[in-house]
C-alpha positions, 0 to 999 in steps of 0.5 A: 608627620615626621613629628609624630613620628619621632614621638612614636620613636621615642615613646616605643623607646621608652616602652621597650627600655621600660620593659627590659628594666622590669623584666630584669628587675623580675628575674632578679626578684625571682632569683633572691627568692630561690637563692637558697633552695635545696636544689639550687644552691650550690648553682646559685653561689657560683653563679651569682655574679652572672645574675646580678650586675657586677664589676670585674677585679682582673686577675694580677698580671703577675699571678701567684701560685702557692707551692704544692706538696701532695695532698697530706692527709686529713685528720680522720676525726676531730672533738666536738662537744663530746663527740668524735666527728668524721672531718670527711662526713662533715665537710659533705654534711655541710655541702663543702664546694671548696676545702683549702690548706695553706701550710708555712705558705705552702698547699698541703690539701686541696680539694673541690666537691660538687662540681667546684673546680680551682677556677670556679667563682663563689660568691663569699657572702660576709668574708668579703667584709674582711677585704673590705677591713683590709681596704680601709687599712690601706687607705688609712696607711696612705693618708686617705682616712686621717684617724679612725675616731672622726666620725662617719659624716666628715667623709658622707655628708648623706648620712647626717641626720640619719643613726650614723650621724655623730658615731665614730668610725672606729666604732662601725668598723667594730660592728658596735654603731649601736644601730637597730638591725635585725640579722636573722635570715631565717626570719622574712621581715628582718632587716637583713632580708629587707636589706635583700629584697630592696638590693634585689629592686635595684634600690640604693644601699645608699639610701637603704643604711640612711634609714635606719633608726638608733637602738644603742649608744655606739661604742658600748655593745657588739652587736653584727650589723651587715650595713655598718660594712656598707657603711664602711664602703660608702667611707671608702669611696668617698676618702679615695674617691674610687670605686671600690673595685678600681682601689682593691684591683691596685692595692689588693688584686694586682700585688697579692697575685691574684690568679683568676678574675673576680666580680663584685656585685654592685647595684643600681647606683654602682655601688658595690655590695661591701657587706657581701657581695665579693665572688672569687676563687678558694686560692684567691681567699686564701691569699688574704689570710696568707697576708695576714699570718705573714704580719701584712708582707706578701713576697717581701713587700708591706702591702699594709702596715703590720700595726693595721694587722695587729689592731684589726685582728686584736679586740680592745674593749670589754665589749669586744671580748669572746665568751659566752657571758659578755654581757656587752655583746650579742656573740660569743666570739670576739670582735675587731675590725670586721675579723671575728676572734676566737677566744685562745691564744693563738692570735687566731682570726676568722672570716665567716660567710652565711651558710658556712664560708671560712678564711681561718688563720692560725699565725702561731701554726702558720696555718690558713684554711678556706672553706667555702660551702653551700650548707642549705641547713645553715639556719636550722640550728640543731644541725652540727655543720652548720654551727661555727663552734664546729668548724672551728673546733675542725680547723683547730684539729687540722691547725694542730696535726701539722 
């Protein structure tokens, strides 16, 4: 008797856990699927790391705040394709949450719309591949990384046989793998919404980057794919042999000051979400870019050597290069370590997020801007907010009045 019921014990174990696991797994399906409703929005991007399992980036036991001057004023209007824009217009039209100057170090506008507040969380889609670029700078500064022409397989012996086999890492980091992917987040099959889809089961990414199959030689065209920033993350926690969370808490979060708690999504292996699964605050962003228009120093200290700035916000071949008929790329902004670059001359760099999240630099005006937004018209591509040229043209009019 005391047998059976042990074996009822554990069977009604399994049944409850079973549960709880499905039932999970539902509301996370169920959560995907609604993520970019109209109506929901703007809740769902501040809200996503409580949907999702995550890990907590602490705020730095030594926070940073940036000095304040009173909010300067806004350009009224900005140039754009022949037409005169309302900056005030288009950052509502766009379902700006969280708008952000950084002048000479300094705050000169902020603000927060739609229930944003300074402490608010929001998820950064792929702005977090920046941090992850400046991770792996770090790692390769320390040693952990030897050189950025090995190939991806010496550090992730998982991915031989699969398309990342023989590319170089230089390459991945260049989003030039020559990988077969599909972007689109407007079409339900693409790889990209697959990628969601399987992430939302609690499916590996590990074994989700492994399936994928070879489109190009690697190295000879740019072409945005979301997975080679997995990739990149699988590199990373290999090298160091820590998470990526625990690394960015010493080596980013903690030195750069970082005044509020973060969380990266991570999945069912505990892996994080490297290509976009990053929620911070708006100050907190804009201390990346800060840290990089000062050449890699923050409060007198090299966090990261100014030669890993330089390379990682320079494109360095003819497929890397903006232009709107670059034959060797899918994109009309350059291209370098996970910073997209504008064409100019200004050393200017982006990191840009789906449904228009921005860090912007300008290291000829010390400028940086962060823009962080909820545009629920981001694939409709006749709408002007939702298009990079515009907000760039808008970061360039506000870089240029201070």
């Amino acid at each position: 008797m005391k047998s059976f019921h042990s074996k009822l014990a554990v069977l009604l174990s399994l049944i409850f856990f079973t549960c709880l696991f499905s039932c999970k797994t539902i509301k996370r399906v169920h959560h995907v699927a609604h993520l970019f409703e109209e109506a929901k929005i703007v809740e769902n991007f501040r809200t996503l790391h409580e949907a999702f399992p995550s890990r907590t980036l602490e705020a730095s036991t030594t926070p940073f705040t940036y000095p304040k001057s009173k909010n300067q004023a806004l350009p009224s209007h900005f140039d754009f394709e022949g037409n005169s824009l309302s900056i005030p217009q288009f950052l509502e039209d766009s379902k700006t949450t969280g708008f952000l100057i950084i002048q000479n170090d300094s705050i000169t506008f902020e603000n927060y719309y739609l229930g944003n507040h300074a402490s608010q969380v929001n998820i950064s889609w792929s702005v977090a591949k920046s941090f992850i670029s400046t991770l792996f700078g770090i790692a390769v500064d320390e040693g952990y990384i030897n050189s950025l022409s090995q190939n991806v397989e010496e550090y992730v012996p998982e991915l031989v046989g699969s398309a990342y086999e023989g590319v170089q890492i230089k390459d991945v980091l260049q989003m030039s793998s020559g990988i077969k992917f599909n972007e689109d987040y407007a079409d339900f099959k693409s790889d990209i919404n697959r990628w969601g889809r399987h992430f939302a089961f609690g499916r590996s990414q590990d074994k989700f980057a492994a399936s994928l199959t070879r489109e190009r030689e690697p190295g000879t065209y740019n072409k945005y794919i979301s997975i080679d920033t997995h990739v990149l993350g699988m590199i990373l926690t290999r090298a160091t042999k820590q998470s990526i969370t625990d690394y960015m808490q010493q080596k980013l979060w903690e030195p750069l000051g970082m005044e509020h708690d973060a969380y990266w999504s991570i999945d069912n292996t505990g892996m994080e979400v490297a290509l976009c699964g990053l929620n911070a605050t708006l100050r907190d962003y804009a201390k990346l870019g800060s840290l990089y228009i000062n050449d890699g120093k923050w409060q007198g200290k090299q966090v990261i050597s100014s030669d890993w700035i330089h390379a990682a916000t320079t494109p360095d071949a003819p497929h890397l290069q903006a232009g709107k008929n670059n034959p060797q790329s899918a994109h009309n902004l350059g291209y370098a370590y996970q910073w997209w670059i504008p064409d100019g001359t200004d050393g200017e760099f982006l990191a840009q997020g789906v449904y228009n999240q921005f860090i912007y630099g300008n290291p000829a005006t010390k400028t940086v801007i962060v823009k962080l937004s909820a545009n629920d018209k981001f694939n409709d591509e006749s709408f002007v907010p939702s298009k990079w040229e515009a907000n760039l043209a808008m970061f360039r009019a506000i870089a240029a009045a201070k």
